[in-house]
C-alpha positions in Angstrom: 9.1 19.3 -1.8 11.6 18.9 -4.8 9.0 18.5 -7.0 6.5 21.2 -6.9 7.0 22.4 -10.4 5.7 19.1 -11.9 2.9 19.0 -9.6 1.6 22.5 -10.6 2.5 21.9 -14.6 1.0 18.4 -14.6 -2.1 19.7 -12.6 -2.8 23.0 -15.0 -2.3 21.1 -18.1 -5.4 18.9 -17.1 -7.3 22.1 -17.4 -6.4 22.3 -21.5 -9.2 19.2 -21.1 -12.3 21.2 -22.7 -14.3 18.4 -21.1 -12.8 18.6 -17.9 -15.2 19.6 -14.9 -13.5 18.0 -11.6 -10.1 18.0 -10.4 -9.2 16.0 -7.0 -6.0 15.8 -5.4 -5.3 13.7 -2.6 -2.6 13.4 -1.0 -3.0 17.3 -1.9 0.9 17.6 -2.1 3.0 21.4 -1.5 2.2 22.7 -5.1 -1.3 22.2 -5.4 -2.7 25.2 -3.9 -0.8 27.1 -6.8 -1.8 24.7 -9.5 -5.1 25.5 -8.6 -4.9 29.1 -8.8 -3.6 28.7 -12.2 -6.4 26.6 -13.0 -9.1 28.9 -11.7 -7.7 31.7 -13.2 -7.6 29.4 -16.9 -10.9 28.0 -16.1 -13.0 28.9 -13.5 -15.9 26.2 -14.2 -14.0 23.6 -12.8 -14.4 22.4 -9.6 -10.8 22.2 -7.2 -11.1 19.2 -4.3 -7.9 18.8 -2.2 -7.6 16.1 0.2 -5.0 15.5 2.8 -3.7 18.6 2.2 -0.1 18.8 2.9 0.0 22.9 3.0 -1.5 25.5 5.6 -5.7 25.1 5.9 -6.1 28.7 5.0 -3.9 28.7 1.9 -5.7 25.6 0.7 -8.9 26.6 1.8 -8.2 29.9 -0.5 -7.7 28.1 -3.6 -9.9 24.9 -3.7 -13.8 24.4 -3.6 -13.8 21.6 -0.8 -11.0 20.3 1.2 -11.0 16.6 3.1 -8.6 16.1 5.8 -9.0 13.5 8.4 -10.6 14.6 11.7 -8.1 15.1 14.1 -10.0 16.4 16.6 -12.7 14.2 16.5 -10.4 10.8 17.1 -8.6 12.6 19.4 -11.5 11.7 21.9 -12.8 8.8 19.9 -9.3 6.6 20.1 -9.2 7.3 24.1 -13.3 6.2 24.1 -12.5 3.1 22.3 -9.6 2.3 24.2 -11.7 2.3 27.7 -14.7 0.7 26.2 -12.1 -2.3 25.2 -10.8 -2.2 28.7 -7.5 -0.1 28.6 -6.3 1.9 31.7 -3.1 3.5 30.3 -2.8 4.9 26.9 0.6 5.2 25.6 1.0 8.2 22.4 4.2 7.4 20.6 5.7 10.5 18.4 8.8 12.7 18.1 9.3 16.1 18.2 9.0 16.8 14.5 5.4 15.6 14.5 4.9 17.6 17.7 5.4 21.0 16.1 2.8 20.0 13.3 -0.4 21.8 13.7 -2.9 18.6 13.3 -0.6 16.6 15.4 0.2 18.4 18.2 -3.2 19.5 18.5 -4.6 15.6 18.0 -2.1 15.3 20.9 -3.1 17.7 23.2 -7.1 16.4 22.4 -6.0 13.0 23.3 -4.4 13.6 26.6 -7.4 15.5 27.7 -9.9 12.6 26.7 -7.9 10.2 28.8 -8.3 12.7 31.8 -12.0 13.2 31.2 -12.3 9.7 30.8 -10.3 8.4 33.9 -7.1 6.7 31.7 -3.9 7.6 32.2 -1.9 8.9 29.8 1.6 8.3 29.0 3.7 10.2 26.3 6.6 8.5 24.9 9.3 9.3 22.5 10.3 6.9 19.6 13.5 8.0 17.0 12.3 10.2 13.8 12.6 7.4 10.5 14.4 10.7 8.9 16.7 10.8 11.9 20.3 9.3 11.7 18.8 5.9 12.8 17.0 5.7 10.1 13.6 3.3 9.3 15.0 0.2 10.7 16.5 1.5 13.6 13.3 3.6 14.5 11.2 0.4 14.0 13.8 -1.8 16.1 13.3 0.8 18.9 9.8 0.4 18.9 10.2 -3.6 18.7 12.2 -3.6 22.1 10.2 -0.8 24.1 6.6 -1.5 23.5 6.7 -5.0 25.6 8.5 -2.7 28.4 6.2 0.1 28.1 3.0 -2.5 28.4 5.0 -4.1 31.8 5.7 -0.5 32.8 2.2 1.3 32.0 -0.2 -1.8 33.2 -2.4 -1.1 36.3 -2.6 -4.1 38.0 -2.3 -6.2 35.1 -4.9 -3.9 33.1 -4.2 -3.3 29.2 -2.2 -0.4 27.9 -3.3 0.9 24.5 -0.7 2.6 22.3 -1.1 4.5 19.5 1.7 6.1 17.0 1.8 9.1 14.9 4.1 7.6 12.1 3.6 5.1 9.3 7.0 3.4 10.2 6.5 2.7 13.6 2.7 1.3 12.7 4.1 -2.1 11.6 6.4 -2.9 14.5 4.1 -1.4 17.2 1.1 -3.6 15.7 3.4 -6.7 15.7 4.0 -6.4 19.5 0.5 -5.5 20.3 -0.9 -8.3 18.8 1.8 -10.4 20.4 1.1 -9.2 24.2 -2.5 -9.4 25.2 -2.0 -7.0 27.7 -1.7 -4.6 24.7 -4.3 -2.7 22.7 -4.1 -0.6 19.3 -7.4 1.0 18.6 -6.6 1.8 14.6 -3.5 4.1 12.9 -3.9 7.7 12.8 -4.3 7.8 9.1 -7.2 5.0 9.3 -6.5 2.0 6.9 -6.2 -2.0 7.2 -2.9 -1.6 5.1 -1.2 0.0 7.2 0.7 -1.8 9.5 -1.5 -4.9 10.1 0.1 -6.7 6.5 3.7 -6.5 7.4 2.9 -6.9 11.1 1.0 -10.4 10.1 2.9 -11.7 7.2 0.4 -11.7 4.3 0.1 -11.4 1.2 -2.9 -9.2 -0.1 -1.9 -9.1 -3.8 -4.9 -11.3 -4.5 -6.8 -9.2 -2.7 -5.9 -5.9 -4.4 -8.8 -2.7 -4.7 -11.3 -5.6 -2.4 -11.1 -3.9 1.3 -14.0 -6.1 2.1 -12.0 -9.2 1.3 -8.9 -7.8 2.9 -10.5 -6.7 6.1 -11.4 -10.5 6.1 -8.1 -12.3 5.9 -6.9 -9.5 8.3 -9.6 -10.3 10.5 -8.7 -14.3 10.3 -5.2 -13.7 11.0 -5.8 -11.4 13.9 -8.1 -14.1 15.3 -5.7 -16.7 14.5 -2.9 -14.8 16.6 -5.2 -14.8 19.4 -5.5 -10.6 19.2 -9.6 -10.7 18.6 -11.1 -7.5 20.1 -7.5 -6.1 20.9 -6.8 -4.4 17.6 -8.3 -2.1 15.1 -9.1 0.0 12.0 -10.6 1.8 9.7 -12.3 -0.7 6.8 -11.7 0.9 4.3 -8.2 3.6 3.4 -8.4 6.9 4.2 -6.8 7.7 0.7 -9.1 5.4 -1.6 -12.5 6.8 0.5 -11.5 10.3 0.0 -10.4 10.3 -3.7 -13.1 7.7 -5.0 -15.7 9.9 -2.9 -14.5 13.4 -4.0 -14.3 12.0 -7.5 -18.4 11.0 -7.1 -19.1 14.1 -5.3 -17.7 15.8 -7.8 -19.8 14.4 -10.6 -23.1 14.6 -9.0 -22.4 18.5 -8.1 -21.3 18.7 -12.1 -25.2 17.1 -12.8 -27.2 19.0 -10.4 -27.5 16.0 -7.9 -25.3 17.3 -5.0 -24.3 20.3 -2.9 -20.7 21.2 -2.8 -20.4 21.2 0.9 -23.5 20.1 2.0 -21.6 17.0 4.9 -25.1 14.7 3.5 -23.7 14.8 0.3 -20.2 14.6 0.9 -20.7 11.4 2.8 -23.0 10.1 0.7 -20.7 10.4 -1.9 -17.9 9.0 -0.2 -20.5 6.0 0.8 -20.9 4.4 -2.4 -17.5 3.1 -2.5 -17.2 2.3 1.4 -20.7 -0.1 1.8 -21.0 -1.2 4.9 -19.1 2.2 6.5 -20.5 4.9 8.2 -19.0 8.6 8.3 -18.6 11.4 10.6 -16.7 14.9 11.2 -16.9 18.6 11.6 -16.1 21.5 9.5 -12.2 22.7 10.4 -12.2 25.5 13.5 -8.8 28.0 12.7 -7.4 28.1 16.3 -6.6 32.1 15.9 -9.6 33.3 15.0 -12.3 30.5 16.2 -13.9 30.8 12.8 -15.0 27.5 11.5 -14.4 27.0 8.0 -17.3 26.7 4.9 -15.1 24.5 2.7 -12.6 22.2 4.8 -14.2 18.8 6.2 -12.6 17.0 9.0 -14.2 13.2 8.3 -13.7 9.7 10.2 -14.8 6.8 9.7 -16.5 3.6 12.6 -13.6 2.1 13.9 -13.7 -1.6 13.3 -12.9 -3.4 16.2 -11.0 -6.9 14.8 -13.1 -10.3 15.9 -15.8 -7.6 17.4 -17.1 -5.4 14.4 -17.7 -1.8 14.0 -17.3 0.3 17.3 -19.9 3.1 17.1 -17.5 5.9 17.5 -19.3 8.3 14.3 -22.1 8.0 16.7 -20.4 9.2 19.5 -21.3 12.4 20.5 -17.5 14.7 20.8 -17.6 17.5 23.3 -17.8 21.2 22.4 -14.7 22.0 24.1 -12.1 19.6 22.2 -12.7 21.3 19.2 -10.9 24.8 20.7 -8.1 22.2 22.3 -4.7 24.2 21.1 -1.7 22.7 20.7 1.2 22.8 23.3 
């Protein structure tokens, strides 16, 4: 938040580029929906992507050509799917009230609790300490150490599995580590969808060999999942959220430049985003504003199979999401 300046002044200067033609942004930080106006108004050839945008849908959607966010709404019934296919009969959301009052978040919440209604799971909202808090990182993450083996006792039907999911990076590590550890527990994939977060620390290793190859990460995550005995308990997205959408807005972006692409045609956008996540398949929705009802032209919601560990990809982009979760408001 500190920074905005340099974002907007590094961001305009790359349009003093005569051969410039694409700019991307992701994470699309506070800053870069002025940036872009600057740019537009400099140059108005080039074409503005923003992805994970950090700053209100419609001030972003005003300012850049195509905007990428993860689909909330979508997972929000997807992650509750997944977590009775695998055999879960509680689900357990983990967050804090500062994440409550985001938009996305709150909303994703809301959407989940539904699901698990819908779907016959019960579900269980628990509070874990904010890292910015007083407690800080390691006392959030110690919290979450000591309760999730108590909330899996507490929350298990008859010796059924409880799934859990978390809304912060922090507590992905330590809630992973004591998921694979019970096998009563479940954890269907983290909200942002990537192997590195969480399963790493949570299972010692060392991916530095492994570095840009989420194909050859994916498999020593795999290995060591297996090897802990957590096979078909724990998931993720193959590839990160971050990498798919950059790389892929980055292609998209050259192939609208050459005549070989529509800017918000969802084909092209996951076609672009394809190239660079083989194996992968995509889905997602254009984002609905909650006031109005009106569904945006230029924001993408987009999320990717979930990849069940020791049991492959789940099917969820296939998964047909009712209507009705995608007017879900937040409480």
């Amino acid at each position: 938040m500190s920074q905005q300046e340099t974002i907007v002044s590094n961001l305009v200067a790359l349009a003093d580029d005569p051969l410039m033609k694409v700019v991307v942004s992701c994470q699309a930080l506070p800053g870069v929906t002025e940036a872009y106006k600057r740019i537009r108004a400099k140059r108005p050839d080039i074409l503005l992507f923003a992805a994970l945008p950090h700053e209100d849908p419609l001030v972003i959607q005003k300012a850049a050509d195509l905007v990428l966010d993860t689909d909330f709404v979508s997972i929000g019934y997807t992650i509750p799917w997944n977590a009775k296919r695998l055999g879960a009969k509680s689900f357990v959301h983990v967050s804090f009230p500062r994440h409550m009052s985001y938009e996305t978040l709150g909303r994703n919440r809301a959407i989940m609790e539904q699901a698990c209604k819908d779907l016959g799971i019960r579900f269980v909202a628990e509070t874990a300490p904010d890292p910015t808090s007083d407690v800080g990182v390691s006392g959030a993450q110690q919290f979450i150490i000591e309760k999730v083996p108590q909330w899996t006792k507490k929350y298990s039907i008859n010796g059924s599995p409880v799934a859990f999911f978390c809304t912060n990076a922090a507590h992905t590590e330590p809630l992973v580590r004591q998921v694979i550890a019970d096998k009563h527990a479940f954890f269907v994939e983290p909200l942002y969808g990537s192997p590195l977060l969480g399963y790493p620390g949570a299972l010692g290793l060392d991916l530095s060999a492994e570095k840009g190859n989420f194909p050859a990460i994916m498999k020593k995550i795999e290995q060591a999942v297996q090897a802990k005995g957590a096979a078909g308990r724990v998931g993720s997205w193959s590839y990160s959220t971050g990498f798919s959408f950059t790389a892929g807005l980055g292609e998209l972006g050259k192939r609208v430049v050459e005549g070989k692409a529509k800017l918000t045609s969802q084909k092209d956008v996951y076609a672009a985003i394809g190239k660079y996540t083989p194996g992968a398949s995509w889905s997602g929705s254009y984002y609905t504003d909650m006031s109005t009802g009106v569904r945006a032209k230029n924001e993408m919601l987009l999320y990717m199979d979930t990849y069940i560990f020791g049991k492959g990809y789940s099917g969820t982009t296939k998964v047909k999401v009712p209507e009705k979760y995608f007017t879900i408001k937040k409480k």
